[in-house]
DRENDREN-827545 format. One line per field, with one value per residue (C-alpha): chain; residue number from 1; z, x, y. Coordinates in Angstrom, 2 decimals, decimal comma. Each point is the difference from the previous one (the first is absolute). Layout:
<sites>
cadena A;...
num NUM;...
w Z;...
u X;...
v Y;...
</sites>
This chain:
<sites>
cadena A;A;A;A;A;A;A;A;A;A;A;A;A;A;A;A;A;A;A;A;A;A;A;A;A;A;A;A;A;A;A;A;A;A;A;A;A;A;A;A;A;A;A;A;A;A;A;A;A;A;A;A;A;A;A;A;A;A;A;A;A;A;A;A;A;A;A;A;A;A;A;A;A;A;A;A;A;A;A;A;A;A;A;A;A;A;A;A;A;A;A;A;A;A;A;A;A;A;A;A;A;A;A;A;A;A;A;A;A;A;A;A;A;A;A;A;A;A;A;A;A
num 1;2;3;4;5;6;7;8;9;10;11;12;13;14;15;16;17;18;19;20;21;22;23;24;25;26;27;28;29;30;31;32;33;34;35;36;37;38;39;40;41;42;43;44;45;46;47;48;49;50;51;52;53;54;55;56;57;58;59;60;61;62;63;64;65;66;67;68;69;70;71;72;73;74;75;76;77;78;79;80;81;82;83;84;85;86;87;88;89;90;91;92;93;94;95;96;97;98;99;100;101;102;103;104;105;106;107;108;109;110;111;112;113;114;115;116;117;118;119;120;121
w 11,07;-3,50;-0,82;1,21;-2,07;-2,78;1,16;-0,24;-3,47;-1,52;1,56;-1,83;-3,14;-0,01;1,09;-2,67;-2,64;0,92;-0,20;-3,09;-1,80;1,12;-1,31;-3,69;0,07;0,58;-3,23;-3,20;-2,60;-3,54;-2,53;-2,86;-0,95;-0,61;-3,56;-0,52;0,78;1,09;0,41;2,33;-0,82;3,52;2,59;1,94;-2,66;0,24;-3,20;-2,83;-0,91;-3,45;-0,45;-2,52;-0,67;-2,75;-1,87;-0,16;0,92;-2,83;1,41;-1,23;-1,10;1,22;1,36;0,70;3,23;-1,99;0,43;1,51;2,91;2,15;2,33;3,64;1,59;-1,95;0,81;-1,92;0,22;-3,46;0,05;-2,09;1,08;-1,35;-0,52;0,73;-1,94;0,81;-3,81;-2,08;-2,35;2,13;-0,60;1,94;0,19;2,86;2,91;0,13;2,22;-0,21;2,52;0,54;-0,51;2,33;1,88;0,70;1,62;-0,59;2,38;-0,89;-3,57;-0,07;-2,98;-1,91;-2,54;-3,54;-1,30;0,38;-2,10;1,15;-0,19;-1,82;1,59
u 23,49;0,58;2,54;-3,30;-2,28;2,53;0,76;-4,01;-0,13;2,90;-1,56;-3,61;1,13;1,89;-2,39;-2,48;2,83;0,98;-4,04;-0,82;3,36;-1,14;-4,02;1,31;3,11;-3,17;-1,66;0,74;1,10;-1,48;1,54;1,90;3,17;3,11;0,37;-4,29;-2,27;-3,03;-3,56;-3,25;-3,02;-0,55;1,46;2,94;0,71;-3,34;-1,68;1,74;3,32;1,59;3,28;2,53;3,31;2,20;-0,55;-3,73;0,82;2,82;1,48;-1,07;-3,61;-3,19;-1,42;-3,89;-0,61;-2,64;-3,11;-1,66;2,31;0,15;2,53;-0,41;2,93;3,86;3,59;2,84;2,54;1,43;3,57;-1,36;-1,67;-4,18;-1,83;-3,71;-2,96;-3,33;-1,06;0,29;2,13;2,24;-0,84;1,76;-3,53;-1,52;2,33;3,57;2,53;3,24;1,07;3,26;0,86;1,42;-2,82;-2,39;-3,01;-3,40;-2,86;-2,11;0,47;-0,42;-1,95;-1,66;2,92;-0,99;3,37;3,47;3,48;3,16;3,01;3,43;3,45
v 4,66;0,55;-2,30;-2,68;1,72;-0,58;-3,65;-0,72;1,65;-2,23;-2,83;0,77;0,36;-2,68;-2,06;1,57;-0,86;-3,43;-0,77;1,26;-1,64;-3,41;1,08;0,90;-3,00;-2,44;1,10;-1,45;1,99;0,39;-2,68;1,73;-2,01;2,11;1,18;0,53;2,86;-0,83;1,67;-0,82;1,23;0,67;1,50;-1,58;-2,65;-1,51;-2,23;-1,54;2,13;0,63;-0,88;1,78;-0,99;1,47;-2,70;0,98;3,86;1,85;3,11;2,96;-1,21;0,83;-3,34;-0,02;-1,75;-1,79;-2,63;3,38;0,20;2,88;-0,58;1,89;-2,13;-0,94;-0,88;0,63;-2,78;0,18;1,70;3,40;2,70;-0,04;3,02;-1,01;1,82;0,96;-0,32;-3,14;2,04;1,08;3,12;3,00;2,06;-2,46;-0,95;-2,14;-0,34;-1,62;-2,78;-1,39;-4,08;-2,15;-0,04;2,83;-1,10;1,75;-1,34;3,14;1,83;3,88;-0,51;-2,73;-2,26;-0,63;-0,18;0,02;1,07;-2,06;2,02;-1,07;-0,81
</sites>
């Protein structure tokens, strides 16, 4: 009798699993080429992004989001790790976390983005 309980467990969650895959794998995903960070000023990636590059982006400056952007959504595709800031100066007194490159997806930012520091090699 338990092995059956088990059997009808494995097969739930599986079937729970194997639904929601197919759900998310329908979706498209925010556009934010490889080697750019992007921001949304809404939540998951919605409106008009910003796109840096490190052409636009030097590492180690404080680069203002600009154009009044406050960005609630971002991705980080570029191949650096990007602190994000809470205050246009990138100041340390408001909130900022750092994010790794490569591709870290945020639908849903802990805090609002006003600016960002790119980090070196």
């Amino acid at each position: 009798m338990a092995t059956r309980a088990l059997w009808t467990a494995v097969a739930i969650t599986a079937a729970a699993l194997a639904s929601g895959g197919t759900a998310t794998a329908d979706q498209p995903g925010p556009r934010c080429d490889r080697g750019e960070f992007c921001a949304w000023p809404d939540r998951d990636y919605a409106g008009e992004p910003r796109r840096l590059d490190l052409e636009s982006a030097n590492p180690g400056e404080c680069i203002p989001l600009g154009d009044g952007l406050v960005a609630r959504s971002f991705v980080n595709n570029l191949t650096r790790d990007t602190t994000v800031f809470q205050g246009a100066a990138c100041s340390t007194e408001a909130e900022f976390t750092t994010y790794p490159g490569k591709g870290t997806y945020v639908p849903d930012a802990p805090f609002v983005v006003r600016a960002i520091q790119v980090w070196g090699p």
